[in-house]
N, C-alpha and C positions, 0 to 999 in steps of 0.2 A: 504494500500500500504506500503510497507516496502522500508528503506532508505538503503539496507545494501548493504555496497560492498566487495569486496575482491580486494587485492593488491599482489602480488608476483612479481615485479618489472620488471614481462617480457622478463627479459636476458635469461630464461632456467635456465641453470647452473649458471651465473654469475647474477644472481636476489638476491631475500632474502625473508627470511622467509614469507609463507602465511601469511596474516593478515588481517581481516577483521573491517570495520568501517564502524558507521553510522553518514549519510548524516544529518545534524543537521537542524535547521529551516533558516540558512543561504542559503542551497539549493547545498552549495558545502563542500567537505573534502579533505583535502593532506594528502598522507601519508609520517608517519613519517621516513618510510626510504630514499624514493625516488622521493619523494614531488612532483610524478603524483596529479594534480589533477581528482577529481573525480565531478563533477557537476548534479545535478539533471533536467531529461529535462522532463517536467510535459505532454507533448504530446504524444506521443510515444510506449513506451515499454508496454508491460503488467507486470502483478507482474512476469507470471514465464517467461519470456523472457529472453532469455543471450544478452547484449549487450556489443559490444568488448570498452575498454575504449578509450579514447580520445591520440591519436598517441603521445608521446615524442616529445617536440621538444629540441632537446640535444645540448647544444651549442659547438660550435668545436675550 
């Protein structure tokens, strides 16, 4: 099973650069742009499955 994710910050135009990261033996990763995190859910996905990441919660 592979930990890898991708990040592009999800705005479209107003995101940043692709960037892909692996899910370490802690289970989760942030990325360094826009500090989504990324969490690994061990039930679930298969390897090639797309799964949409976990919603922004942005504070206002």
């Amino acid at each position: 099973m592979q930990h890898r994710v991708a990040c592009d910050g999800g705005g479209g135009a107003l995101g940043h650069p692709l960037v892909y990261m692996e899910i370490g033996d802690g289970g989760a990763v942030d990325c360094g742009y826009c500090d989504r995190r990324f969490v690994l859910v061990a039930d679930l996905a298969l390897d090639n499955e797309y799964r949409d990441p976990a919603p922004r919660h942005d504070a206002h």
